[in-house]
DONU-686151 format. One record per residue (C-alpha): x negated, y, z. Coordinates in steps of 0.25 Angstrom, whole numbers, plus 5000, padded with zeros to 4 digits. Last residue first. Layout:
<recs>
XYZ/...
</recs>
This chain:
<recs>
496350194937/495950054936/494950074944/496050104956/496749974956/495649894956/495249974968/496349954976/495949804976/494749834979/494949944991/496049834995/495249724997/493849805004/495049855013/495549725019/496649675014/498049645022/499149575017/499749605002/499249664990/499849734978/499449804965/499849904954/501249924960/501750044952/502150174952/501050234944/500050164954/500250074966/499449984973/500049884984/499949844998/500649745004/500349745021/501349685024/502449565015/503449565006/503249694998/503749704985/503649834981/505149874984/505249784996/504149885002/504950014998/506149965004/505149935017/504850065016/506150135017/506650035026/505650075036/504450025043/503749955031/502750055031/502250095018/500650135020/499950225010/498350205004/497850304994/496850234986/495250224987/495050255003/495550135008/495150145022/496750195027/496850045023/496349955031/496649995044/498149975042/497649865035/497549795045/498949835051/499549785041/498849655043/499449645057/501049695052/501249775063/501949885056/502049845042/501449895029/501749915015/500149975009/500150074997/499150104989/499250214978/498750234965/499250374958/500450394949/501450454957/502650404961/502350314971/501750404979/503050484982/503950374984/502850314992/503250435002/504650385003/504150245006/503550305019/502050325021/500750295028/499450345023/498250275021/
</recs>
C-alpha cells in the first residue's frame, strides 16, 4: 500500500490498469484497521488518499465519498466498484478478485 496525494492519482488514474484506492481519515478507528489490512493484499496495487488536505478531500467529494474508510476500484478511468467501512482482507481479496478475472 502506498500513500499518495491526489496530484499523484492524477497520474494513475489515467492510465488503463486496475487500481485500488482507499480514502482514509486520521484517527478514524476502522481506518486504522485496515491500515493493517491492506499492505497484505498482494493481487492489486493498493494506494491510500488522505483526507488531510483540501486537495484530497476535493478529490473525495468528486467520487462520492461521504463516509471513511471507502474504497473503490478503478479501471479505464472508471469507478468499477466501491465499498465502505472496514472489511477484513479475505472480503476485499474476493471482491478485488471478481474484478481481476474479468480481465
Amino acid at each position: 500500500m502506498k500513500l499518495i496525494k491526489a496530484e499523484e492519482f492524477s497520474r494513475l488514474y489515467i492510465t488503463d490498469s486496475i487500481f485500488l484506492v482507499c480514502f482514509s481519515m486520521n484517527g478514524c478507528p476502522p481506518c486504522v484497521a485496515l491500515d493493517v489490512v491492506l499492505p497484505t493484499i498482494d493481487n492489486i496495487d493498493v494506494y491510500k488518499i488522505l483526507s488531510d488536505t483540501e486537495r484530497n478531500r476535493e478529490l473525495a467529494k468528486e467520487f462520492g465519498v461521504v463516509g471513511y474508510p471507502t474504497m473503490l476500484i478503478f479501471k479505464d478511468k472508471k469507478v468499477l466498484d466501491r465499498k465502505g467501512g472496514y472489511k477484513n482482507k479475505q472480503q476485499i481479496e474476493e471482491w478485488v478478485n471478481k474484478y481481476l478475472n474479468q480481465n
